[in-house]
N, CA, C and O atoms as a CHARMM CRD file, in Angstrom:
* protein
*
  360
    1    1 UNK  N    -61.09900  13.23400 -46.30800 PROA 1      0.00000
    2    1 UNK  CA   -62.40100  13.45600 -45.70500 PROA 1      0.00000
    3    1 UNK  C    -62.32900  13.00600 -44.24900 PROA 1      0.00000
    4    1 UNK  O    -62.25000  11.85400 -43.82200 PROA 1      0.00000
    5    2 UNK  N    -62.35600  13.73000 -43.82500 PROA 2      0.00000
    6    2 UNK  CA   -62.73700  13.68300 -42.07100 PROA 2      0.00000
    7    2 UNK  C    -64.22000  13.12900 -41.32200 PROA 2      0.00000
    8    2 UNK  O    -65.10700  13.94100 -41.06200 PROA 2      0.00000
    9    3 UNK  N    -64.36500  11.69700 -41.02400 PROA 3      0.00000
   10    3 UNK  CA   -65.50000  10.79400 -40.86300 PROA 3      0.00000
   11    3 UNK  C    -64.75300  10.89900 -39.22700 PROA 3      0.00000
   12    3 UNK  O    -63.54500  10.90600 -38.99400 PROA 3      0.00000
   13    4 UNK  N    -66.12300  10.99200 -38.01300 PROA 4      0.00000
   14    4 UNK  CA   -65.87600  10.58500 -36.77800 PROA 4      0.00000
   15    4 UNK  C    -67.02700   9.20200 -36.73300 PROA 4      0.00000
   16    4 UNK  O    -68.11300   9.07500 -37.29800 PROA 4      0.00000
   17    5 UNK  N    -66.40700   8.43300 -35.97400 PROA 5      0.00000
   18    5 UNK  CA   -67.52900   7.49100 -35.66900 PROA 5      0.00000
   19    5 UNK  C    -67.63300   7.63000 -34.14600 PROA 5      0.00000
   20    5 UNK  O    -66.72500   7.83500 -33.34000 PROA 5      0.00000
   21    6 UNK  N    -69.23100   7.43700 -33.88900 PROA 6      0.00000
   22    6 UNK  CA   -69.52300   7.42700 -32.94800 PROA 6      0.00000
   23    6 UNK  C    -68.63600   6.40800 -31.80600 PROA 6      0.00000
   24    6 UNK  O    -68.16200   5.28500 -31.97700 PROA 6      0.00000
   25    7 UNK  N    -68.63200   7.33200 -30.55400 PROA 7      0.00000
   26    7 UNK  CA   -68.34100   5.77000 -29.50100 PROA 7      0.00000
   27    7 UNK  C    -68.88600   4.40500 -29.59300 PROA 7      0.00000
   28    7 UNK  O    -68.26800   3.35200 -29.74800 PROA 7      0.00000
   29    8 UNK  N    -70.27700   4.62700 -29.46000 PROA 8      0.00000
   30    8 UNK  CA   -70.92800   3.48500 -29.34800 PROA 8      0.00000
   31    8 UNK  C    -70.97600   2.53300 -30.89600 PROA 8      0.00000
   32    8 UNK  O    -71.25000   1.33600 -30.80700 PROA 8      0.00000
   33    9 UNK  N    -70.80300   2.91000 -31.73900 PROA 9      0.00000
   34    9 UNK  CA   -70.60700   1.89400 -32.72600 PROA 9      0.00000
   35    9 UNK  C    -69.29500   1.59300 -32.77100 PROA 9      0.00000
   36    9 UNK  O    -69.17800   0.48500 -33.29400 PROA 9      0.00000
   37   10 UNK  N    -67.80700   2.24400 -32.34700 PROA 10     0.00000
   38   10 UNK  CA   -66.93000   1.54400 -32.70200 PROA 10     0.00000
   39   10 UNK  C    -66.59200   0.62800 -31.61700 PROA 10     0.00000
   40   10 UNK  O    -65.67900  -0.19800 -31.58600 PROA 10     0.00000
   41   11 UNK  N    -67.51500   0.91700 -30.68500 PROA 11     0.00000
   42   11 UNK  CA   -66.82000  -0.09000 -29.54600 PROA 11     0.00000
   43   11 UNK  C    -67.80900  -1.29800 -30.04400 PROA 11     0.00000
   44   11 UNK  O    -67.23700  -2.36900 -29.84300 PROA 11     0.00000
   45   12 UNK  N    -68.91200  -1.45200 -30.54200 PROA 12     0.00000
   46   12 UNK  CA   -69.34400  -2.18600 -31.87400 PROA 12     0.00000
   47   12 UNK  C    -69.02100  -2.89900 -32.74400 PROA 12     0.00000
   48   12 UNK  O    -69.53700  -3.99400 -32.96800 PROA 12     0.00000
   49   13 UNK  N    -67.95200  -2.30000 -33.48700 PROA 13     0.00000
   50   13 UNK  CA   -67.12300  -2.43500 -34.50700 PROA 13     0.00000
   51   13 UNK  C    -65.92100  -2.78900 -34.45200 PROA 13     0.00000
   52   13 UNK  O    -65.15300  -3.30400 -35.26500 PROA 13     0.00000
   53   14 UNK  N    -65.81300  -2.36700 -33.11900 PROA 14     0.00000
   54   14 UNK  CA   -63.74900  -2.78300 -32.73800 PROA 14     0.00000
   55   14 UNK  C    -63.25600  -1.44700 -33.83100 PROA 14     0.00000
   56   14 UNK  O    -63.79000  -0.80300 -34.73400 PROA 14     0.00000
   57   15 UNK  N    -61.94100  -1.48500 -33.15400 PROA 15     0.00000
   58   15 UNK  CA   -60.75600  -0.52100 -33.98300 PROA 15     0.00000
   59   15 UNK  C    -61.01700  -1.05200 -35.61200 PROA 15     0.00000
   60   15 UNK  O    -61.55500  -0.24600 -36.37100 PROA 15     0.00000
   61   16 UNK  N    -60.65900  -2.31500 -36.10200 PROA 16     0.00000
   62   16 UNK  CA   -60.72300  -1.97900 -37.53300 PROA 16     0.00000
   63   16 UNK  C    -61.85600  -2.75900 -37.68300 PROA 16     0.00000
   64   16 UNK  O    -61.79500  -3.93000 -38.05700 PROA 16     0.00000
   65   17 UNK  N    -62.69200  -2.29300 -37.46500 PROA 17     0.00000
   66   17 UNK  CA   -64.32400  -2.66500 -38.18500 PROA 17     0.00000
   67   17 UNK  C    -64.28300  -1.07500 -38.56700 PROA 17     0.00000
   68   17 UNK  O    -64.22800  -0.73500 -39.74900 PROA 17     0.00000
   69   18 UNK  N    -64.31400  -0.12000 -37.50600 PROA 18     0.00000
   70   18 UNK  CA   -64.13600   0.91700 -37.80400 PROA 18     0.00000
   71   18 UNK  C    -63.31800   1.61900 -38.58800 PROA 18     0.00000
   72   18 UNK  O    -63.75200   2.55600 -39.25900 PROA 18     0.00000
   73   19 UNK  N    -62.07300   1.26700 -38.60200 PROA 19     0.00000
   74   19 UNK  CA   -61.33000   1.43000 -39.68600 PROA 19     0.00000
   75   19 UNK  C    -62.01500   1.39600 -41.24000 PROA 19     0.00000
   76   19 UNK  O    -62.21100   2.20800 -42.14400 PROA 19     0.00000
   77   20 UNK  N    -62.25500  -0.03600 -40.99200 PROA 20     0.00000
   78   20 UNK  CA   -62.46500  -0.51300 -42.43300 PROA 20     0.00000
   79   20 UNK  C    -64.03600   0.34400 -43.16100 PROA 20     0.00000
   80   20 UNK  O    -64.24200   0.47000 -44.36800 PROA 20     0.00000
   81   21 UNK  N    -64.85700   0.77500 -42.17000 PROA 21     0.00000
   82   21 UNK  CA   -66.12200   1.16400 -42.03000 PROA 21     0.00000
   83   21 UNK  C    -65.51000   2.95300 -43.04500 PROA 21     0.00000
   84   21 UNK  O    -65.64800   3.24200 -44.23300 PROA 21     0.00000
   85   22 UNK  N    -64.66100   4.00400 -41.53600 PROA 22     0.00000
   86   22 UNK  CA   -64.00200   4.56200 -42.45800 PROA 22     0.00000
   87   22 UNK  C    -63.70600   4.93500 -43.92600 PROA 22     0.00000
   88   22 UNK  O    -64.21000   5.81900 -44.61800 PROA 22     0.00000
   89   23 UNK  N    -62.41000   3.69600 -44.32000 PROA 23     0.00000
   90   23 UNK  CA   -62.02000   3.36100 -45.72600 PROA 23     0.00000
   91   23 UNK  C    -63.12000   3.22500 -46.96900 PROA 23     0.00000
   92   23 UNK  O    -63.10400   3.72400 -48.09500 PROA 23     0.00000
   93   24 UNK  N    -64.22000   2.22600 -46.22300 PROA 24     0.00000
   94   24 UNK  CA   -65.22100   1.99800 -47.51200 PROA 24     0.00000
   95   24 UNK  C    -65.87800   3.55000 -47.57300 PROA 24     0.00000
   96   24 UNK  O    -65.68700   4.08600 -48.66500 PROA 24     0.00000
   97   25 UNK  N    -66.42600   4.15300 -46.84900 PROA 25     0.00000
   98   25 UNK  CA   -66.84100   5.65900 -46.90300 PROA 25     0.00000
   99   25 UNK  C    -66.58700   6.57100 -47.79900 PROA 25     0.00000
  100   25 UNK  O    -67.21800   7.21600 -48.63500 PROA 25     0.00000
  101   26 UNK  N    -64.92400   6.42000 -47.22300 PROA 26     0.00000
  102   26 UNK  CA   -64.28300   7.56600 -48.26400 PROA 26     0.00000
  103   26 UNK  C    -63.81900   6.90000 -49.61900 PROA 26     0.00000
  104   26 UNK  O    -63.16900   7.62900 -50.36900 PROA 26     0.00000
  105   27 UNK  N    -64.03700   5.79000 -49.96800 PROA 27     0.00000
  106   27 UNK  CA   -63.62700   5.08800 -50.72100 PROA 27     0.00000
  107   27 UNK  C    -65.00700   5.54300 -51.72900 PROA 27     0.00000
  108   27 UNK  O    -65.04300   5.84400 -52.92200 PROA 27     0.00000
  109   28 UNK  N    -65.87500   5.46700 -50.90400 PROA 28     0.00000
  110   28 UNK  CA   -67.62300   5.60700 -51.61500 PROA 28     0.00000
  111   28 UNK  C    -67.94500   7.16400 -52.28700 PROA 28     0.00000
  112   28 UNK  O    -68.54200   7.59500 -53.27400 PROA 28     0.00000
  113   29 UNK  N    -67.16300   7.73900 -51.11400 PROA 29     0.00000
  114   29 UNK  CA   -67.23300   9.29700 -51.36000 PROA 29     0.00000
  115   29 UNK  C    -66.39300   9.73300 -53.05900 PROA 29     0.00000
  116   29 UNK  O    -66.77000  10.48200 -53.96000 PROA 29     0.00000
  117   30 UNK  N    -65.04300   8.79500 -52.90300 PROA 30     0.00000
  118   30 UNK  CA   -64.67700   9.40600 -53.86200 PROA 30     0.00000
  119   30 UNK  C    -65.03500   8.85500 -55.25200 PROA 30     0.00000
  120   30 UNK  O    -64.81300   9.45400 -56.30500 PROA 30     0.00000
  121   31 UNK  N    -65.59200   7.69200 -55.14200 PROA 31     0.00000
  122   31 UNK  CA   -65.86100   7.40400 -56.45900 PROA 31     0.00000
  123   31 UNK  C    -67.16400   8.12300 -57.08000 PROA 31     0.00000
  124   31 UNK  O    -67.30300   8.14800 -58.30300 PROA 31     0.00000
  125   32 UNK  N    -68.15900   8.73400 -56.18100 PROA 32     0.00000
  126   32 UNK  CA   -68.94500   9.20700 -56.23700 PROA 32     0.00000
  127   32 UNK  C    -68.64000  10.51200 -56.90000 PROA 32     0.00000
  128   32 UNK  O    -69.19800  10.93700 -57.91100 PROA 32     0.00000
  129   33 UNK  N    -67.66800  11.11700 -56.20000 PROA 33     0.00000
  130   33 UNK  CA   -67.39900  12.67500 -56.92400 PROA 33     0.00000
  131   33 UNK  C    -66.38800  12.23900 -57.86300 PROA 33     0.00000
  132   33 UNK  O    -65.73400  13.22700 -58.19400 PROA 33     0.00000
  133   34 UNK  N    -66.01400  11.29000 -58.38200 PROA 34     0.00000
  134   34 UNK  CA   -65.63400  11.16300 -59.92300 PROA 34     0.00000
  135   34 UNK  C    -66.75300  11.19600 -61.19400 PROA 34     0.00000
  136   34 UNK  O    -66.63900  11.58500 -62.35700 PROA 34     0.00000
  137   35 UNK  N    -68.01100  10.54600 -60.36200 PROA 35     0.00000
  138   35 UNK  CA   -68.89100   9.77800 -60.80200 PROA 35     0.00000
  139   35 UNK  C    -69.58200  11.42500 -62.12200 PROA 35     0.00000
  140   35 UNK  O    -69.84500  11.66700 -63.30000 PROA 35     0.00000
  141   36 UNK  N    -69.53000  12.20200 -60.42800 PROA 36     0.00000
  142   36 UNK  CA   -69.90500  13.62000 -60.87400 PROA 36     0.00000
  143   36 UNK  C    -69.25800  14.26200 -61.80200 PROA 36     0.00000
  144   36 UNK  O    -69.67400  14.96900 -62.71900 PROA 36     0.00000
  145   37 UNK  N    -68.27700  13.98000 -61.51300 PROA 37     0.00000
  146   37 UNK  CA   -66.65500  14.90700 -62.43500 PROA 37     0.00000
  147   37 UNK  C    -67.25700  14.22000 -64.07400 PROA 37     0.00000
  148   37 UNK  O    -67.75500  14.88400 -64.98300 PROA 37     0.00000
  149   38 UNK  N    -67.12800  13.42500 -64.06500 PROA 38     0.00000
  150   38 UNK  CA   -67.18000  12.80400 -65.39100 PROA 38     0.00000
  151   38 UNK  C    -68.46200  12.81500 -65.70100 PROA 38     0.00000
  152   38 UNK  O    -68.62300  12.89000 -66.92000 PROA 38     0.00000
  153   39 UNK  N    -69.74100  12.75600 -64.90100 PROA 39     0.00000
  154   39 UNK  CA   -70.83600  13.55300 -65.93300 PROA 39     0.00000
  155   39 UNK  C    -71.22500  14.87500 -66.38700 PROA 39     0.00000
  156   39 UNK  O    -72.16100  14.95400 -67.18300 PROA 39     0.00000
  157   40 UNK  N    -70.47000  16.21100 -65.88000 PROA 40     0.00000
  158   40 UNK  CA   -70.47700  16.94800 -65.66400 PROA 40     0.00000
  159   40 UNK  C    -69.79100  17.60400 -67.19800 PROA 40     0.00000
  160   40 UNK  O    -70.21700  18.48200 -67.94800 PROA 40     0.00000
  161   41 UNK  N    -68.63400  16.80100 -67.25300 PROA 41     0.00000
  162   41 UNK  CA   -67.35600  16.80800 -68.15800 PROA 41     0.00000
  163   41 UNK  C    -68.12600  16.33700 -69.46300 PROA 41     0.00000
  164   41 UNK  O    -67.99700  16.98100 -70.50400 PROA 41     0.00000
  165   42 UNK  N    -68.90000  15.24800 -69.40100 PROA 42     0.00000
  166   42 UNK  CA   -69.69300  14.77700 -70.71900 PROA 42     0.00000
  167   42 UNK  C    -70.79600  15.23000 -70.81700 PROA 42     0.00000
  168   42 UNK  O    -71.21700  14.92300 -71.93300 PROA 42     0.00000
  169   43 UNK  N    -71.87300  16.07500 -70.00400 PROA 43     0.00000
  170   43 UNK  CA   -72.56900  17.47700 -70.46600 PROA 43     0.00000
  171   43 UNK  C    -72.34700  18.71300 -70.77900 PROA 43     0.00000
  172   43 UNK  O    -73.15000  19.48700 -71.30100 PROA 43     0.00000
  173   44 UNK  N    -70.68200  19.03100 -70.30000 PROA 44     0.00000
  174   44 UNK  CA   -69.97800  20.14800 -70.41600 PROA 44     0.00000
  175   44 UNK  C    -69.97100  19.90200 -72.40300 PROA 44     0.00000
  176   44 UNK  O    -70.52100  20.60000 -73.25600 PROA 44     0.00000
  177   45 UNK  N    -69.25400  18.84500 -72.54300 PROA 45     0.00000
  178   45 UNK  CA   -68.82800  18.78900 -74.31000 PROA 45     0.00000
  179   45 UNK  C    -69.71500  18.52000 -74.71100 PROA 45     0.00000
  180   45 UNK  O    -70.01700  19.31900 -75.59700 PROA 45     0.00000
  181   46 UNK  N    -70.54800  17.64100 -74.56100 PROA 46     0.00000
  182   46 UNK  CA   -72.25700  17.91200 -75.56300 PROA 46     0.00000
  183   46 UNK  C    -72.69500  18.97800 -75.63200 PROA 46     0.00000
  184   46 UNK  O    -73.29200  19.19300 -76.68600 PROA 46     0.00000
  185   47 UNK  N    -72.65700  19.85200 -74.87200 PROA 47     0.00000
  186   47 UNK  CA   -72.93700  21.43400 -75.31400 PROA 47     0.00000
  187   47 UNK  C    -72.29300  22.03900 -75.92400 PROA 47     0.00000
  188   47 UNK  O    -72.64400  22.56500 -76.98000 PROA 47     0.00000
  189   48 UNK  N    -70.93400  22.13600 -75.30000 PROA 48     0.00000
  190   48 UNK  CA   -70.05500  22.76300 -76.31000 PROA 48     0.00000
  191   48 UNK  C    -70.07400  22.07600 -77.74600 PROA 48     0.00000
  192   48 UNK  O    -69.95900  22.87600 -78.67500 PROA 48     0.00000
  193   49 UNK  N    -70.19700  20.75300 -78.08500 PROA 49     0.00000
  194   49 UNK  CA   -70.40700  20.33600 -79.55900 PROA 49     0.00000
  195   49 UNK  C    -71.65300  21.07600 -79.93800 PROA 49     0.00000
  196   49 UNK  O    -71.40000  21.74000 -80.94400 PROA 49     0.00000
  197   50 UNK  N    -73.03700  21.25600 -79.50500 PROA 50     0.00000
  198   50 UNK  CA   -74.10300  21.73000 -79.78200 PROA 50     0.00000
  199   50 UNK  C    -74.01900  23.39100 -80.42300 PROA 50     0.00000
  200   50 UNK  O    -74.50400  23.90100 -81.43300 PROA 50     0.00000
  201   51 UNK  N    -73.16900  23.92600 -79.31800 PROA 51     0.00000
  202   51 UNK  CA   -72.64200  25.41100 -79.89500 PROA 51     0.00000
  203   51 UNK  C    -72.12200  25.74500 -80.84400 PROA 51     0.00000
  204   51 UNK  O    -72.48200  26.72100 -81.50100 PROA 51     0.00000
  205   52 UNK  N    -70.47300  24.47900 -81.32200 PROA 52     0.00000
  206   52 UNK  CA   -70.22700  25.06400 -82.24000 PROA 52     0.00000
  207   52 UNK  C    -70.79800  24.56800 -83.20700 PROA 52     0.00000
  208   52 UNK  O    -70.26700  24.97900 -84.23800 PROA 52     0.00000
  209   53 UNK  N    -71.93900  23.61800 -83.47800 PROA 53     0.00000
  210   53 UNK  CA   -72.44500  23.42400 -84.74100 PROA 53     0.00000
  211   53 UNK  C    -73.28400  24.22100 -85.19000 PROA 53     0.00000
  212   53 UNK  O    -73.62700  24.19000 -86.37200 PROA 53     0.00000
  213   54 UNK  N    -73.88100  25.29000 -84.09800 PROA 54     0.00000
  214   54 UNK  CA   -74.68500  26.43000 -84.46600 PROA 54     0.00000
  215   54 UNK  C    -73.75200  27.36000 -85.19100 PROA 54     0.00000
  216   54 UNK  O    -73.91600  27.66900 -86.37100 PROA 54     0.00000
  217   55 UNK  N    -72.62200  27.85500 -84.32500 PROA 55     0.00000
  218   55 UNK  CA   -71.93500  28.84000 -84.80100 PROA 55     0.00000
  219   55 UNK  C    -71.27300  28.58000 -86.22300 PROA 55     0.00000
  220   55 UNK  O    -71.18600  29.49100 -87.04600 PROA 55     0.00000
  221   56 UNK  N    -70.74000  27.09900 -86.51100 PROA 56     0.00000
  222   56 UNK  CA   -70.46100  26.90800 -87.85100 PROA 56     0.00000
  223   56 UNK  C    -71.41400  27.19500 -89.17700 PROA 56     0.00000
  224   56 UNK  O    -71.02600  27.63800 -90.25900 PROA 56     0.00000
  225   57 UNK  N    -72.74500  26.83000 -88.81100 PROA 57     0.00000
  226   57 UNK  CA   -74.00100  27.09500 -89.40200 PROA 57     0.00000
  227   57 UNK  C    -74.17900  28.66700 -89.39900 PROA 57     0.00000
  228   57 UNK  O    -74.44600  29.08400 -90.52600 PROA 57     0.00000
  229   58 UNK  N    -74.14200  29.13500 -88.93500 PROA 58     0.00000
  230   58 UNK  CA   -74.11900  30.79200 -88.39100 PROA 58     0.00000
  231   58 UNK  C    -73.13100  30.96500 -89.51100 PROA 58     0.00000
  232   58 UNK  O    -73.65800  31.47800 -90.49900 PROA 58     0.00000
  233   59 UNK  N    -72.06300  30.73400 -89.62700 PROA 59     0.00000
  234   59 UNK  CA   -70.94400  31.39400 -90.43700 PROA 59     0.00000
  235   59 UNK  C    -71.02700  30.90800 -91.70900 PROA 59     0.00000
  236   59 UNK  O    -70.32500  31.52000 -92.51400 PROA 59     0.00000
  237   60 UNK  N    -71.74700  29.88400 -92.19800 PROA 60     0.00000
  238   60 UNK  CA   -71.92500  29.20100 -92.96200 PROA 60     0.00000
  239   60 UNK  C    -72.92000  30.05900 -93.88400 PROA 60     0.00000
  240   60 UNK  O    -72.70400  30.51900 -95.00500 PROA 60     0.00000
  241   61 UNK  N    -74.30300  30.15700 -92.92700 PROA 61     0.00000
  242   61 UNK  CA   -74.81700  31.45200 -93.64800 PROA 61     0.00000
  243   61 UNK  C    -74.41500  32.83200 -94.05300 PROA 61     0.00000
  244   61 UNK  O    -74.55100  33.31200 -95.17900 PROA 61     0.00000
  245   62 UNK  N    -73.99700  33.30800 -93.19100 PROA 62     0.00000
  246   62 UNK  CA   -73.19800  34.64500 -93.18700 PROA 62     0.00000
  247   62 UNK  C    -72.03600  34.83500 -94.42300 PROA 62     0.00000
  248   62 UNK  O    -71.87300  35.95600 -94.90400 PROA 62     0.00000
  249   63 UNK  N    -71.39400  33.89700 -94.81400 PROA 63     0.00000
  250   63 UNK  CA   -70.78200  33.84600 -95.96900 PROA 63     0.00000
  251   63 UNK  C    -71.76100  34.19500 -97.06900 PROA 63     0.00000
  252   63 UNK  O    -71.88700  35.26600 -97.66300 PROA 63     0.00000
  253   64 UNK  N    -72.56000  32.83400 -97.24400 PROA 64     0.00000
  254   64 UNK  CA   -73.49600  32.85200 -98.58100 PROA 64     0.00000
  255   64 UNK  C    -74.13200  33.52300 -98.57200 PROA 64     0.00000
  256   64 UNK  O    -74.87500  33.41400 -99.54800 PROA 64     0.00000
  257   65 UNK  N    -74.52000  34.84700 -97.55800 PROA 65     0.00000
  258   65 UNK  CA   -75.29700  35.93800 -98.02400 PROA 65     0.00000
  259   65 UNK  C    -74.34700  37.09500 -98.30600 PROA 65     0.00000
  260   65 UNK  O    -74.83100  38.04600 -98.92000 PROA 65     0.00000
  261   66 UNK  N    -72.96300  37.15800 -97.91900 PROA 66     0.00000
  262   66 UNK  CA   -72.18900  37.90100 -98.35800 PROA 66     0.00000
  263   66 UNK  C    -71.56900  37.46500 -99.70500 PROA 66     0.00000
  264   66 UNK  O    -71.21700  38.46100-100.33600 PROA 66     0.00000
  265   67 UNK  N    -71.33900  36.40400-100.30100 PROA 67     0.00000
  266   67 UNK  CA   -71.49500  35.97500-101.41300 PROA 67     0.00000
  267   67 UNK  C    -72.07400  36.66500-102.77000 PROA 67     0.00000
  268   67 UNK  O    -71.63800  37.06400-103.84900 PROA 67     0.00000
  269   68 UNK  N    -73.33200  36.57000-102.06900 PROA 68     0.00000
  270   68 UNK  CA   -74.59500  37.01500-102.95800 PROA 68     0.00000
  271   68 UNK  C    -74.21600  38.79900-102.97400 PROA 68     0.00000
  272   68 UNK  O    -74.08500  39.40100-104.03900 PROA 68     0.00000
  273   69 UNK  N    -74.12400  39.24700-102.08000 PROA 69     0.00000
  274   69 UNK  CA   -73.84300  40.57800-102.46300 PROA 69     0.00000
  275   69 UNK  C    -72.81500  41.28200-102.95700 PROA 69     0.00000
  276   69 UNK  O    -72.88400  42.42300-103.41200 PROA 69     0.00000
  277   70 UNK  N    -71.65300  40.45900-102.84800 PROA 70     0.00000
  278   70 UNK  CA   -70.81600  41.05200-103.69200 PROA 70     0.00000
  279   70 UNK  C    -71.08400  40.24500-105.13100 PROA 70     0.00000
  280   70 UNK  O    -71.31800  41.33500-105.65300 PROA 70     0.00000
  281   71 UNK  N    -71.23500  39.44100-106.08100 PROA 71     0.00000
  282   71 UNK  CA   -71.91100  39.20800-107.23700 PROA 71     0.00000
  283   71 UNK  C    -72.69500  40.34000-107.11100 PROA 71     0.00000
  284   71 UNK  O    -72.30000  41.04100-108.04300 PROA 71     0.00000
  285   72 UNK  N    -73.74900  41.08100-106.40700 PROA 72     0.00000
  286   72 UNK  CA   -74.45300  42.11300-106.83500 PROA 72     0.00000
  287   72 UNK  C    -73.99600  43.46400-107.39400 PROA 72     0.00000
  288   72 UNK  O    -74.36400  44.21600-108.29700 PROA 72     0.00000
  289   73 UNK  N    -72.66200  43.43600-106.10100 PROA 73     0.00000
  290   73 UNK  CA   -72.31200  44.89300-106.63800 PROA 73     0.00000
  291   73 UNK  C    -71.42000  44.54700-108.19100 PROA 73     0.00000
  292   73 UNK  O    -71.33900  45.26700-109.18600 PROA 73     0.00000
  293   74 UNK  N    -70.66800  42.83300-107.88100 PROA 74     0.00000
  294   74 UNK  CA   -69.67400  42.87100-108.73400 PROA 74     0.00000
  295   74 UNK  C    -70.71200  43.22200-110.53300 PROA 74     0.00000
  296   74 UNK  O    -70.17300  43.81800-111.46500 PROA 74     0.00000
  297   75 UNK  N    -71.95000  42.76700-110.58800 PROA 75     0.00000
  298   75 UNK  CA   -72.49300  43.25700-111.37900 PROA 75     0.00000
  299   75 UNK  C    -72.65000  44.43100-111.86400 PROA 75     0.00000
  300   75 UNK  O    -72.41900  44.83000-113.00500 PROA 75     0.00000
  301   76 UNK  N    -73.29000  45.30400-110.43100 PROA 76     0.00000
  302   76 UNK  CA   -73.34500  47.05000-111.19400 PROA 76     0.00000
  303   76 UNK  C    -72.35200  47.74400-111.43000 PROA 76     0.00000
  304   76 UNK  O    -72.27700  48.79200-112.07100 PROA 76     0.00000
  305   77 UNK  N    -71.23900  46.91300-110.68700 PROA 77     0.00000
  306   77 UNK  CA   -69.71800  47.70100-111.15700 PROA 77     0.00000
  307   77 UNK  C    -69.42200  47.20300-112.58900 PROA 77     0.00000
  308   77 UNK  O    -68.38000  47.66200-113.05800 PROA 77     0.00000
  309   78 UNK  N    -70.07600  46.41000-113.33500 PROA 78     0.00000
  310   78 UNK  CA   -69.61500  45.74500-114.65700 PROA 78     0.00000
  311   78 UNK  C    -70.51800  46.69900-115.46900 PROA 78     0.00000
  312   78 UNK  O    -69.98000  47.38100-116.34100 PROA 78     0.00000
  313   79 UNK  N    -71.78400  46.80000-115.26500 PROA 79     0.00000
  314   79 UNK  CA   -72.44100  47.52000-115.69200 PROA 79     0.00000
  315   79 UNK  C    -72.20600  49.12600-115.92900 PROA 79     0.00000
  316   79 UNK  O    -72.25300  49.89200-116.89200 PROA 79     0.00000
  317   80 UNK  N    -71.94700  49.21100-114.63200 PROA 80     0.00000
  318   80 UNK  CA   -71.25400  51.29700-114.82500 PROA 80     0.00000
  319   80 UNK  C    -70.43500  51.00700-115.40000 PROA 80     0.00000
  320   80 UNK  O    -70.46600  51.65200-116.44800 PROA 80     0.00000
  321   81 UNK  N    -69.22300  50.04600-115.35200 PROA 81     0.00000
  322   81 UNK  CA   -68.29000  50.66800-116.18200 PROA 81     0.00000
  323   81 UNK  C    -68.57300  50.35000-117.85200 PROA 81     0.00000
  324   81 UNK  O    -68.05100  50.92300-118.80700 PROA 81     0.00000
  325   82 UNK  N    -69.58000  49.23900-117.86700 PROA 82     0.00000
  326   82 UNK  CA   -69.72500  49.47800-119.58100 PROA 82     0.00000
  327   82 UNK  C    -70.60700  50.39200-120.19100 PROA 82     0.00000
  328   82 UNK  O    -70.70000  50.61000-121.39900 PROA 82     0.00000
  329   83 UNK  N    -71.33200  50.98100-119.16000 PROA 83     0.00000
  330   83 UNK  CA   -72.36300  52.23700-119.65900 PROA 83     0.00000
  331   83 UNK  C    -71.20000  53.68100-119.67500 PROA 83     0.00000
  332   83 UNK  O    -71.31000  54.59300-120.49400 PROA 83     0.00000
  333   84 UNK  N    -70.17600  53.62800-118.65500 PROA 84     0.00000
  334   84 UNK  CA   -69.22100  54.83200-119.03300 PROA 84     0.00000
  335   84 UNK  C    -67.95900  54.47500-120.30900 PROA 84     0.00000
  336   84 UNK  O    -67.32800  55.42400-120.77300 PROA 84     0.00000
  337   85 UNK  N    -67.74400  53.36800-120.68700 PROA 85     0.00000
  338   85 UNK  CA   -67.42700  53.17200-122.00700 PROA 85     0.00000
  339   85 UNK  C    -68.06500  53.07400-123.41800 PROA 85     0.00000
  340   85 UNK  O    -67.44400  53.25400-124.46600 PROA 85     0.00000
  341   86 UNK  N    -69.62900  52.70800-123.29600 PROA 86     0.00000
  342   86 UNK  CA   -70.31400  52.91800-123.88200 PROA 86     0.00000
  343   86 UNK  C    -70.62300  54.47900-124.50000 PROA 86     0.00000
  344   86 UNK  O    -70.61500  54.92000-125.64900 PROA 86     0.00000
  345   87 UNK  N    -70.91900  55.13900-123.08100 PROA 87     0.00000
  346   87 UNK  CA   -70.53500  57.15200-122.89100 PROA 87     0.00000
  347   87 UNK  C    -69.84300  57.47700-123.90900 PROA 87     0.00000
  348   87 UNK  O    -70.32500  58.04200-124.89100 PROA 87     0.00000
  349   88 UNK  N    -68.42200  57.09600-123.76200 PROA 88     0.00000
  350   88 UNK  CA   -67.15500  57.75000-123.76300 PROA 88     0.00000
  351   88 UNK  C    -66.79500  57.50900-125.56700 PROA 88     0.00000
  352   88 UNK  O    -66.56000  58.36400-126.42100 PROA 88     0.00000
  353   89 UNK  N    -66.86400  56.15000-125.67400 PROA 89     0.00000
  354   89 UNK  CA   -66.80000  55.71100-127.11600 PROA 89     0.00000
  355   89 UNK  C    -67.75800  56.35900-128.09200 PROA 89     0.00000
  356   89 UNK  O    -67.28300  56.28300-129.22500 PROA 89     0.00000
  357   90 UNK  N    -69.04800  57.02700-128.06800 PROA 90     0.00000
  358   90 UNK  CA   -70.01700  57.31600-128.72200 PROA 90     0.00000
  359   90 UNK  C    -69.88900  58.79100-128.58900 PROA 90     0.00000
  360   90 UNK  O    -70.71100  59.53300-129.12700 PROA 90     0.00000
């Protein structure tokens, strides 16, 4: 990060007041955009956990109603075929 300090404060400050003035800055800067990085990163995965517990739920249903319908057909297929043996035998 590129910080200018004014004339009049470093002649203020001397060479390493300014320096040091500098250092703490970018020192401030970067802990700051970690600060960001890492909340960003831990709202990023709370959502993504939020999603896939929908989508697991989603599939979760989607099974047990496909479930249910094949027991339905697996029924009328038990049924036709004992009404066409029933037919056939008589």
């Amino acid at each position: 990060m590129l910080i200018a300090i004014p004339r009049v404060l470093r002649e203020k400050l001397g060479e390493e007041g300014a320096k040091g003035l500098v250092e703490l800055l970018n020192s401030q800067a970067q802990n700051n955009g970690d600060s960001i990085t890492t909340f960003v990163e831990e709202k990023f995965e709370r959502r993504l956990s939020e999603e896939l517990a929908k989508l697991r739920e989603e599939i979760y249903k989607g099974q047990a109603v496909m479930i249910r319908w094949m027991f339905v057909f697996w029924v009328g297929q038990i049924g036709a075929m004992l009404g066409i043996l029933f037919a056939f035998f008589n």
